[in-house]
PLY file of the C-alpha trace (Angstrom):
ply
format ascii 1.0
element vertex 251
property float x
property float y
property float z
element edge 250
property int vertex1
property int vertex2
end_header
-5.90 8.89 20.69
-3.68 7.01 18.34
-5.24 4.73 15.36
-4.33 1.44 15.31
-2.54 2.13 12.49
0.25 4.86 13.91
0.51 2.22 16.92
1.73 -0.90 15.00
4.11 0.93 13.14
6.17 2.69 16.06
9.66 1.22 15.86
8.96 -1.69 13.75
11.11 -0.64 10.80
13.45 -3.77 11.12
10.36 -6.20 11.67
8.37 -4.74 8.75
11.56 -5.57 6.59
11.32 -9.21 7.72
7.47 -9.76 6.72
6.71 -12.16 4.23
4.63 -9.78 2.57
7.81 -7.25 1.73
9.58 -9.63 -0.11
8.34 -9.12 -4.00
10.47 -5.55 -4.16
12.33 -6.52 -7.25
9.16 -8.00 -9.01
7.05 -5.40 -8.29
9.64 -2.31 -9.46
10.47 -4.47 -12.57
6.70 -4.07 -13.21
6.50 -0.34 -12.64
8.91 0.44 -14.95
7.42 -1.54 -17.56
4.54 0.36 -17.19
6.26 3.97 -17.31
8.72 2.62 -20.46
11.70 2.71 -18.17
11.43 6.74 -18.89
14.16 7.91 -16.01
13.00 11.45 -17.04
9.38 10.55 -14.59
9.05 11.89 -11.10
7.14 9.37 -8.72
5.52 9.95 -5.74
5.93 6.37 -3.34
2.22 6.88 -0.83
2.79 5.07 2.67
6.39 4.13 1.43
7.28 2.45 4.33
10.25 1.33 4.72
11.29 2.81 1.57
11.50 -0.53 -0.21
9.96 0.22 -3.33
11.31 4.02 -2.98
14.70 2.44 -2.75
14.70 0.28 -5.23
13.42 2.74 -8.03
16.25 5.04 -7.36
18.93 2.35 -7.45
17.27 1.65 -11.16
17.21 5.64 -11.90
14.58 7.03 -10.62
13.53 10.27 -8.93
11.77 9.25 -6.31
9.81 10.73 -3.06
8.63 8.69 -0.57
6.02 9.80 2.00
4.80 8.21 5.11
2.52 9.03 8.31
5.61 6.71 10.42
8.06 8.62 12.00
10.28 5.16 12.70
9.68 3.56 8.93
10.73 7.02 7.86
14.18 6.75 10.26
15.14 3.42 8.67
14.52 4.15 4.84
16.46 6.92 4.96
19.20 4.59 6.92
18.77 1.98 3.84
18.93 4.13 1.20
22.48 5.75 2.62
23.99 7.52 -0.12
20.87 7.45 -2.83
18.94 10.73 -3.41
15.42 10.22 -2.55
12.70 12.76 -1.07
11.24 11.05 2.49
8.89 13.16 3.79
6.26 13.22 6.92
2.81 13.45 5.51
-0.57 12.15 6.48
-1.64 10.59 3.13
-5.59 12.09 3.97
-3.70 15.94 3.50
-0.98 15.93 1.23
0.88 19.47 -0.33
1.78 18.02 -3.82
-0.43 19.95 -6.66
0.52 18.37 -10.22
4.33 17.85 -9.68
4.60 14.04 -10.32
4.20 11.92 -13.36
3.42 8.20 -11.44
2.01 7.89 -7.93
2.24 4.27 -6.42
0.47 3.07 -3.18
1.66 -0.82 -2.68
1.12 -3.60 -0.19
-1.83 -1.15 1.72
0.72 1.56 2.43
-2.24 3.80 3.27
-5.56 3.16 1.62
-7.69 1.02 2.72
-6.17 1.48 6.26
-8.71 4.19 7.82
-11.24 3.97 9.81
-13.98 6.11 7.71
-15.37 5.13 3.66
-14.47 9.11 2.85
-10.96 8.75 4.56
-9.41 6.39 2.25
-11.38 8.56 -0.61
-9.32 11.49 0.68
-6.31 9.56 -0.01
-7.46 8.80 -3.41
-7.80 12.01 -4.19
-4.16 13.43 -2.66
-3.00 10.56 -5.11
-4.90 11.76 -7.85
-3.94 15.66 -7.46
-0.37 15.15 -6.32
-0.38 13.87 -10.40
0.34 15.94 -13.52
-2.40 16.06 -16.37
-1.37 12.50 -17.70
-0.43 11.16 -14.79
-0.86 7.35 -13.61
-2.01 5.60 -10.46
-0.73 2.38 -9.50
-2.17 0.90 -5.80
-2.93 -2.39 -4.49
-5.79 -2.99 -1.92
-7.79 -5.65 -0.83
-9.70 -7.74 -2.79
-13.54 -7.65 -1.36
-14.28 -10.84 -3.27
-11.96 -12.97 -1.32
-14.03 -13.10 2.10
-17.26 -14.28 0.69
-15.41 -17.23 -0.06
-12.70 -17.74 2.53
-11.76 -17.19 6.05
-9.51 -13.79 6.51
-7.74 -15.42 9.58
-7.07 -18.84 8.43
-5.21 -17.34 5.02
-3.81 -14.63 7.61
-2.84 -17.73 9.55
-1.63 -19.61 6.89
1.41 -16.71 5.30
2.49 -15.55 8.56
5.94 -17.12 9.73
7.22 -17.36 13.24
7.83 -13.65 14.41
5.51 -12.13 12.11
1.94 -10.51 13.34
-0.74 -12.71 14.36
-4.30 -12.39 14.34
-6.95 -13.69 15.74
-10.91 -13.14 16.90
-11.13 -11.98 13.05
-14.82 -10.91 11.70
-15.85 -10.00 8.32
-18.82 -7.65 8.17
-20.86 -7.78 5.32
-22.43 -4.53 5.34
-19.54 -2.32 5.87
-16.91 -4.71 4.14
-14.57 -4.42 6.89
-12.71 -6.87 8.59
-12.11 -6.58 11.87
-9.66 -8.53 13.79
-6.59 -8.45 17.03
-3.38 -8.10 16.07
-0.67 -8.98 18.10
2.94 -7.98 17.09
6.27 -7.65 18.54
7.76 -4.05 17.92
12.07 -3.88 17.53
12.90 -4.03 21.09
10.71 -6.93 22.25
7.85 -5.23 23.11
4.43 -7.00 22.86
1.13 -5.53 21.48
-2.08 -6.15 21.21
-4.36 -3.49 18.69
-7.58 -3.51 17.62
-7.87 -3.49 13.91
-10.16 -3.18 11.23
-9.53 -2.61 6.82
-11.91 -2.07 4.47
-12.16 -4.32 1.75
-12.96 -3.62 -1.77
-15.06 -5.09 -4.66
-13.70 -4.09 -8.25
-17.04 -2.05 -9.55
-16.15 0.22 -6.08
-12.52 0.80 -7.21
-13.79 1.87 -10.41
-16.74 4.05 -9.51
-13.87 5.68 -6.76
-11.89 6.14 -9.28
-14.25 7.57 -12.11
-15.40 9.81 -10.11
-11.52 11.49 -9.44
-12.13 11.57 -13.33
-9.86 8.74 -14.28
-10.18 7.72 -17.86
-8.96 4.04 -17.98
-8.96 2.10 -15.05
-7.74 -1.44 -14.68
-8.26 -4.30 -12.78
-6.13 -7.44 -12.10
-5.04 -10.00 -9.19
-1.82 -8.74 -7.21
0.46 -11.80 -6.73
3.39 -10.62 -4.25
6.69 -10.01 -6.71
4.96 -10.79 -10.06
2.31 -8.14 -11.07
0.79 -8.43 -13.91
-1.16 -7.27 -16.77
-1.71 -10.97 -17.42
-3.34 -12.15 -14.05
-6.90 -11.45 -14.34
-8.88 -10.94 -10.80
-10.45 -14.55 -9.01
-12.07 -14.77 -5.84
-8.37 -16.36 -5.03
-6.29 -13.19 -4.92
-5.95 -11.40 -1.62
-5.51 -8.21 -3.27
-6.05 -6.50 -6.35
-4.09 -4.37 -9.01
-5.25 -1.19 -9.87
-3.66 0.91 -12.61
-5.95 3.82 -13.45
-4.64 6.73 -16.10
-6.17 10.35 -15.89
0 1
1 2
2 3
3 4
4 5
5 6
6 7
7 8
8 9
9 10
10 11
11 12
12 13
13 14
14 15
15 16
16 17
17 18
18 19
19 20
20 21
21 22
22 23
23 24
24 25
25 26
26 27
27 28
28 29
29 30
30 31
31 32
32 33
33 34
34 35
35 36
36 37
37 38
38 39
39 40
40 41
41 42
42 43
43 44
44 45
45 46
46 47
47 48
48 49
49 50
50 51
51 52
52 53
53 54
54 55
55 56
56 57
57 58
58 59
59 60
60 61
61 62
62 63
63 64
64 65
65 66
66 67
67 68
68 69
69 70
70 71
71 72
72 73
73 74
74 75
75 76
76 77
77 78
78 79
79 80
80 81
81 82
82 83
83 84
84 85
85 86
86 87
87 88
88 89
89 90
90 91
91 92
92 93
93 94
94 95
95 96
96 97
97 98
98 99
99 100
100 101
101 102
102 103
103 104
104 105
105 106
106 107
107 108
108 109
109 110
110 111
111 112
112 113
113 114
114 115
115 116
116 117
117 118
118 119
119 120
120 121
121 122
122 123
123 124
124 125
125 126
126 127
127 128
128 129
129 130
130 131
131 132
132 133
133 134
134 135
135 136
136 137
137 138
138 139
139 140
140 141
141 142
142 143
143 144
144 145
145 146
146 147
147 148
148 149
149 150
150 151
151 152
152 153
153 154
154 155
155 156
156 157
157 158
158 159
159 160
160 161
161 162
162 163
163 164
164 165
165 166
166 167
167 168
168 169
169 170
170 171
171 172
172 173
173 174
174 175
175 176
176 177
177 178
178 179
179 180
180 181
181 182
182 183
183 184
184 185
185 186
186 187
187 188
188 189
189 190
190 191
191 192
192 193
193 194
194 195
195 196
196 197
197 198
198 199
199 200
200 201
201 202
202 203
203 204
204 205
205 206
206 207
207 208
208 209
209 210
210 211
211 212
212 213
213 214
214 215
215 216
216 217
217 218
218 219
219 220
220 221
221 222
222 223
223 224
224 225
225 226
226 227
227 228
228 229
229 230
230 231
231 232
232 233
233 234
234 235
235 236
236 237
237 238
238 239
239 240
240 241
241 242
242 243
243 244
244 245
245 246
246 247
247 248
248 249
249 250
């Protein structure tokens, strides 16, 4: 049986493209290579790339880039985007990945694939194909989201609030304190008109998690900061405000 997951993303490559959510490419890439020194010499690894959006956009700047996702459609329209632009898409489940030490940067943006399964030591699987698909010095860069925001606001009235017209809904939405998941229908319209209705659920994280997660994959410095959608920074420190968090961890 499919997770919800693999359902909402058959053929919803053009509808993905037109979320609010996908629109801080530039910003976010801009930010990235500030933190690699704009060194073109760097191999990156892009972890649920999508749409190829960030994958994309780092080549265009210079960038040898390989983008991996579990969506056979997303995977269809990158490589139509990218056209004549020489970037790596590949198939993988980001739980089992074949990359031992070959890149220098992984990234893992807008919850491309972590905190998306349906099991604790699933998304720590992921982790940990981030972490060894990485060279000795390698760095991590992922946003997730922010546990700290539902013990002070409503999931589906912020939910409610970004989505325009055409864009997923959500609704019945419940926040469980003991597992830190919220769970929630989605409905969405696929490419061709099609209607769905999926049950969901994503784990949410608190900061000290992140960093015990990531300790334990033997990180050395990890850091911490709110994600604002185009305009990541070093700068923002984490509130109970942001949706998601920042996480740049160095072996």
């Amino acid at each position: 049986m499919k997770q919800w997951y693999e359902s909402l993303f058959e053929n919803y490559g053009k509808k993905y493209d037109n979320g609010n959510f996908t629109q801080g490419t530039i910003g976010e890439c801009d930010f990235i290579e500030k933190e690699i020194d704009f060194n073109k010499s760097l191999k990156i690894i892009d972890i649920g790339c999508g749409t190829g959006r960030h994958s994309i956009e780092l080549a265009k700047r210079g960038y040898k880039v390989t983008g991996i996702d579990l969506s056979e459609s997303l995977l269809e329209r990158a490589k139509a985007k990218a056209q004549n632009l020489q970037i790596d898409f590949q198939k993988h489940d980001a739980r089992n990945l074949p990359f031992k030490n070959e890149f220098d940067l992984a990234i893992m943006l807008c919850e491309g694939a972590f905190p998306l399964m349906e099991t604790d030591e699933m998304n720590y699987e992921i982790l940990r194909n981030a972490t060894n698909s990485l060279k000795a010095a390698g760095k991590l860069i992922f946003t997730t989201l922010n546990g700290l925001f539902p013990l002070f606001h409503s999931v589906e009235e912020y939910c409610a609030s970004t989505t325009e017209e055409g864009n997923a809904t959500y609704s019945k939405t419940t926040f469980d304190l003991m597992t830190f998941r919220d769970f929630n229908i989605t409905t969405v319209e696929d490419d061709f008109g099609n209607k769905k209705e999926l049950e969901c659920n994503e784990r949410y994280y608190v900061p000290s998690e992140i960093t015990w997660l990531l300790k334990s994959l033997e990180y050395k410095k990890i850091d911490i900061y709110g994600a604002k959608l185009g305009a990541f920074s070093r700068n923002d420190k984490l509130t109970t405000e942001d949706f998601e968090m920042l996480v740049i961890a160095e072996k």
